[in-house]
C-alpha positions in Angstrom: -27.4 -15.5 0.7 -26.2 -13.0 -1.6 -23.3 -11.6 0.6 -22.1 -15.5 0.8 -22.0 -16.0 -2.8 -20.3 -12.9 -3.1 -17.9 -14.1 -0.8 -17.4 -17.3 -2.2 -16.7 -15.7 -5.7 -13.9 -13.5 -4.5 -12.2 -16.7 -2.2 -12.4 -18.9 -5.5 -11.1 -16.2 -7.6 -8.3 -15.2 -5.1 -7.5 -18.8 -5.2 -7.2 -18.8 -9.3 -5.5 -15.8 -8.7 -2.6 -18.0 -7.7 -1.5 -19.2 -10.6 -0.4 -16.0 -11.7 3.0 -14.6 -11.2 3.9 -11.3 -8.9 4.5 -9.0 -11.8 2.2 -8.5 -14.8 2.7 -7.6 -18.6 4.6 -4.0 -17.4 3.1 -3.7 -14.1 2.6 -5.8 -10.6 -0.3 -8.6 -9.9 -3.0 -6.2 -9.2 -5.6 -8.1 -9.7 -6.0 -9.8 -6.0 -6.2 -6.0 -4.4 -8.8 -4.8 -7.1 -11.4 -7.8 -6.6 -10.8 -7.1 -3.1 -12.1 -3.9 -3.1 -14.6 -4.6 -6.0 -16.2 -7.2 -3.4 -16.1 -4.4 -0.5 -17.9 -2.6 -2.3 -20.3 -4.6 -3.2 -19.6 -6.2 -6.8 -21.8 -9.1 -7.6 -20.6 -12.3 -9.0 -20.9 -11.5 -12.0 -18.3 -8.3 -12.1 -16.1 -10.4 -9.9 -15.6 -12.9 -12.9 -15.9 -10.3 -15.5 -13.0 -8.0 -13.9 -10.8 -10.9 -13.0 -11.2 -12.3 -17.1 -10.4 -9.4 -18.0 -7.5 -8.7 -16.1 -6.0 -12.5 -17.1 -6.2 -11.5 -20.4 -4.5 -8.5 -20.6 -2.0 -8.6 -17.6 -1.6 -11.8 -16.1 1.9 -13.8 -16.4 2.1 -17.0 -15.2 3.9 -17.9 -11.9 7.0 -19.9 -11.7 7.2 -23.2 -9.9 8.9 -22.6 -6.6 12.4 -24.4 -7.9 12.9 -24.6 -4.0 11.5 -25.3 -0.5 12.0 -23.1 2.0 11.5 -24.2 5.7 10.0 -21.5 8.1 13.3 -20.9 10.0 14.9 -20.3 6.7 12.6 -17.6 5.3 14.6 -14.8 6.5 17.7 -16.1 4.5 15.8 -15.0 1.6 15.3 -11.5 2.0 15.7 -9.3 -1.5 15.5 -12.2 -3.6 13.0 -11.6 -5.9 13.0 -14.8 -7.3 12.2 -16.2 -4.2 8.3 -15.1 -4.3 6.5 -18.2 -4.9 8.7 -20.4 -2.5 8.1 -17.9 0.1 4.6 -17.3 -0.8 4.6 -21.8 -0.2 6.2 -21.5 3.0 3.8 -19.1 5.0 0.8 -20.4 3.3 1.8 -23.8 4.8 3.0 -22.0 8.3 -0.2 -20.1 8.6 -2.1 -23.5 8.0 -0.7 -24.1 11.3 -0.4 -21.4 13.7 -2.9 -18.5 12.1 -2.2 -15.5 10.2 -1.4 -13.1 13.0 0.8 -15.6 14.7 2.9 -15.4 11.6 2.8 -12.2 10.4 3.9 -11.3 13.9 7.1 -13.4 13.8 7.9 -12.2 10.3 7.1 -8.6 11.7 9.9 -8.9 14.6 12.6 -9.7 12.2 11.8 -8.8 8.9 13.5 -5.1 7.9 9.9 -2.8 7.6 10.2 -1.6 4.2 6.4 -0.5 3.5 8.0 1.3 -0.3 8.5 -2.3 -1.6 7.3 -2.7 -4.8 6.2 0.3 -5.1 4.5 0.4 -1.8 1.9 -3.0 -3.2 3.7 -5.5 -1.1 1.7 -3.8 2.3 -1.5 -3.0 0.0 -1.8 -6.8 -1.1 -0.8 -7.9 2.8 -3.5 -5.6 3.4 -6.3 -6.5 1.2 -5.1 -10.3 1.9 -6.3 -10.0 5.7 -9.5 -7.6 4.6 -10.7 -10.9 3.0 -8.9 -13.1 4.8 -7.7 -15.6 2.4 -4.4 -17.5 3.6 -2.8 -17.5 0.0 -3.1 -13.8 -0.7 -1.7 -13.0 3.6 1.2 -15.2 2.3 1.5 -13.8 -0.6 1.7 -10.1 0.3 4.2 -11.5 2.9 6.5 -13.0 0.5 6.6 -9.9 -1.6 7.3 -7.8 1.4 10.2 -10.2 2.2 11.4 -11.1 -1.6 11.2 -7.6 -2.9 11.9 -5.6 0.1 13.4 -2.1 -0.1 14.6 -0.8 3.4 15.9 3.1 3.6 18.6 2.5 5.7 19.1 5.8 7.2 20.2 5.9 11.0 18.0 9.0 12.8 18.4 8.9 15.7 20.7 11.3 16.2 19.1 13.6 13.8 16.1 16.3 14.7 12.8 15.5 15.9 10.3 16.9 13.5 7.6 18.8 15.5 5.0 17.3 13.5 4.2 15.8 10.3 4.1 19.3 8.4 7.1 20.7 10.0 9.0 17.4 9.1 7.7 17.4 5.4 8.7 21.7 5.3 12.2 20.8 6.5 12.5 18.6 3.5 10.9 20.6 1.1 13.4 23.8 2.3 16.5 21.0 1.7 15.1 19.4 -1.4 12.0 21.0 -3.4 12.7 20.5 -6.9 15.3 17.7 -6.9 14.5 15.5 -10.0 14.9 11.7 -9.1 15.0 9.5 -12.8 13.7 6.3 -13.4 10.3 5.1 -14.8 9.4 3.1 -11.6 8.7 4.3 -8.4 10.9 2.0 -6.7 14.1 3.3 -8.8 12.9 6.9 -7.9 12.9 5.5 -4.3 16.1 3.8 -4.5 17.6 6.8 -5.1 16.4 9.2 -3.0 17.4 7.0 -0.1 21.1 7.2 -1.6 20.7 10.9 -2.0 23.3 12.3 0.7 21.5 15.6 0.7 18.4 13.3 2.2 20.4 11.4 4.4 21.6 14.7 6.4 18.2 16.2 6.3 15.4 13.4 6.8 13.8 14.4 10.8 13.3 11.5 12.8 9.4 11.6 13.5 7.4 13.8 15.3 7.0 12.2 19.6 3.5 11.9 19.5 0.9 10.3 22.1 -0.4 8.0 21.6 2.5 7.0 18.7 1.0 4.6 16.8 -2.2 6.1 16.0 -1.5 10.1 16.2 1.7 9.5 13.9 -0.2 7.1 10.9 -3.6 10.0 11.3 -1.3 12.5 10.8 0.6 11.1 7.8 -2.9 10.0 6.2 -4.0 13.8 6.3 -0.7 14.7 4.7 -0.9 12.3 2.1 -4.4 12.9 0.9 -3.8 16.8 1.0 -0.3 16.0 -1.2 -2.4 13.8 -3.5 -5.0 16.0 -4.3 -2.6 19.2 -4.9 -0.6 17.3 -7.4 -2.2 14.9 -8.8 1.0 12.6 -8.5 0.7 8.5 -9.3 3.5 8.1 -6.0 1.5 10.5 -3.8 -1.6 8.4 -4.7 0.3 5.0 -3.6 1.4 7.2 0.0 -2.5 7.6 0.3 -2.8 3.4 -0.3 0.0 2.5 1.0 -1.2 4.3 4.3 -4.6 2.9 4.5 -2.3 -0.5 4.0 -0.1 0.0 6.7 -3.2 0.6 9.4 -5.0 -2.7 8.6 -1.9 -4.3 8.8 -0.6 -2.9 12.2 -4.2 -4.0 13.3 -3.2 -7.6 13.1 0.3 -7.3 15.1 1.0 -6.5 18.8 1.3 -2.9 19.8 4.9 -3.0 20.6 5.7 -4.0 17.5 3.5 -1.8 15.3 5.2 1.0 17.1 8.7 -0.6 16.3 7.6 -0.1 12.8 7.0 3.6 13.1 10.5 5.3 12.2 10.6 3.0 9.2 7.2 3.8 7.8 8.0 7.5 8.4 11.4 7.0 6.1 9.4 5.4 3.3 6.7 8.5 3.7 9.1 11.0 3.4 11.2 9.3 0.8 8.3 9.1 -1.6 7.1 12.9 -0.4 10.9 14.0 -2.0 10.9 11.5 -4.8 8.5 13.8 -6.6 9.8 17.0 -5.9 9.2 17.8 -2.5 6.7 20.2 -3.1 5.8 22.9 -0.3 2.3 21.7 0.8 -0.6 24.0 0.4 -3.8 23.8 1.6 -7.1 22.9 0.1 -10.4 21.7 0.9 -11.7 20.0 -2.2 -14.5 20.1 -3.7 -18.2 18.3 -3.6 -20.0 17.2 -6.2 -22.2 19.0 -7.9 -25.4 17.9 -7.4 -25.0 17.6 -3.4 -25.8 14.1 -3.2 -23.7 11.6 -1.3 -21.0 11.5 -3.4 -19.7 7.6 -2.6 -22.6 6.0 -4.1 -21.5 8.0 -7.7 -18.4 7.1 -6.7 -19.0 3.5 -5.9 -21.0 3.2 -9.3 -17.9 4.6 -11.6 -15.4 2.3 -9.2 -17.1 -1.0 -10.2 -17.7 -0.2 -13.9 -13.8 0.3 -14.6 -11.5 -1.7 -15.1 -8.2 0.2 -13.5 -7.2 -1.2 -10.3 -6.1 2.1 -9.7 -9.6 3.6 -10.5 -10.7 0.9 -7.8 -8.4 0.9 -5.2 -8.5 5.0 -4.8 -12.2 5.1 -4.6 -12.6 2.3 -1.5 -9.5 3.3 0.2 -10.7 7.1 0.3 -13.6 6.0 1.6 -12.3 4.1 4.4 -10.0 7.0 5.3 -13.2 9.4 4.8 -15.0 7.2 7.2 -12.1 7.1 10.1 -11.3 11.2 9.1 -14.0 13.0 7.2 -12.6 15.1 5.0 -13.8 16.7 1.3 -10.2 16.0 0.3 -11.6 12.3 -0.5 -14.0 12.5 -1.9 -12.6 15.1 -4.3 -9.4 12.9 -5.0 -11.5 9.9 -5.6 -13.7 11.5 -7.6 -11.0 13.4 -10.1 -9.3 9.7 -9.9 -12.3 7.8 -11.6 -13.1 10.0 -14.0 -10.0 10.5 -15.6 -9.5 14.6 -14.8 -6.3 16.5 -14.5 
């Protein structure tokens, strides 16, 4: 009885949630993706309500009315318009209704440029999170951010070199680019140019051939990511760990051929954010466990669910997913230095 209470807290509250706009006061909605995880991890009702007042207060902008209706064939017309969210967000909510989420995250999939860096990489977490607990408005919603605010790194590889793996793609990089300084305060800026950087655009590998693609290629990356995260401490290198754990659920709910359509694209975004802070060489480390050798998540769970930084929340459950799927100290030592604050 518990668990459905729970659950009916975080469907009503994901439904509130829609009253508030895509950005916040200086930052994006979080709020959907953090009482996502707070639920997975087992927040009572109580927290639920507490986190998502909280968040109102401080963050929360209301949304715009839609100003327009967009029809399902039209949605594509609408692509990098930003102020397109909540029409968009309208039009798959209403589509789904319909045919299902998969149905329609599939058609979007096939013709919608895969740009998983949008918005900072969010735009895949909240598609994510949305089909975690699946609640239609929150699918939509991380679909219309994808579409409105999308960000493609339009780089054509195929005639470049084939990394031999994840490392030797990211060392190639690093050789071309370590130390390049990319300005802006927002990720997405620091994206934006990178992919314009021509020094990039000659040396960015096309990704490694491995077998089986879809799920070699994404393990690989997530190993990668966490050991990047944890060396440098980085706020991009701790989206590439999200934004990764984001990208798997998500290619969980489309048809193979398409996920592995996706592949070259998610690899660009990877290595775009990888040289947007530096391209550091990578170096290796194992982390380390917590002192008093108990099982670290349920400390970790405990400090998650008292805090109230999404980021706090969303780096302690999505390490341990990964941990689960790829046991590695790495997590548990990232998540760990995340939630309590630790240079």
């Amino acid at each position: 009885m518990s668990e459905l209470i729970q659950d009916l807290t975080l469907q009503q509250l994901l439904d509130a949630n829609g009253r508030f706009a895509l950005n916040g006061k200086g930052t994006t909605n979080h709020c959907p993706m953090a009482l996502c995880a707070l639920a997975a991890m087992g927040a009572p009702p109580a927290r639920l309500h507490e986190f998502f007042l909280q968040w109102e207060q401080r963050f929360a902008l209301p949304e715009a009315p839609p100003g327009l209706r967009i029809a399902r064939g039209s949605w594509a017309a609408h692509i990098s318009q930003v102020e397109a969210f909540s029409a968009l967000r309208l039009c798959f909510q209403e589509w789904m209704m319909e045919e299902g989420p998969d149905a329609v995250i599939a058609q979007v999939f096939s013709r919608l440029p895969f740009a998983p860096a949008s918005g900072a990489f969010h735009a895949v977490i909240r598609l994510a999170y949305g089909l975690e607990a699946m609640h239609d408005g929150e699918i939509a919603a991380g679909l219309a951010a994808l579409v409105s605010g999308n960000l493609p790194i339009e780089i054509d590889i195929e005639e470049h070199g084939v990394a031999a793996s994840v490392g030797a793609g990211l060392a190639t990089l690093s050789e071309a680019l370590h130390g390049t300084v990319f300005k802006g305060d927002m990720i997405t800026t620091r994206l934006r140019a990178v992919a314009l950087h021509p020094l990039f655009r000659s040396a960015l590998p096309a990704p490694p051939r491995l077998a089986p693609l879809n799920a070699r290629l994404l393990d690989d990356m997530a190993r990668a990511a966490i050991q990047l995260y944890w060396q440098t401490n980085n706020f991009t290198a701790l989206h590439m760990v999200t934004g990764l754990h984001a990208v798997r659920r998500v290619f969980s709910h489309l048809p193979e051929q398409i996920a592995e359509s996706l592949l070259p694209d998610l690899w660009k975004a990877f290595c775009a954010a990888y040289v947007s802070i530096g391209a550091p060489p990578q170096a290796e480390g194992t982390g380390h466990a917590l002192a008093d050798g108990a099982d670290p998540w349920l400390q970790l769970f405990r400090l998650a669910l008292s805090s109230d930084d999404d980021h706090d929340i969303k780096t302690v459950y999505t390490c341990y997913c990964e941990n689960l799927r790829a046991p590695s100290l790495l997590y548990s030592a990232a998540a760990a230095r995340r939630v309590r604050h630790l240079s």
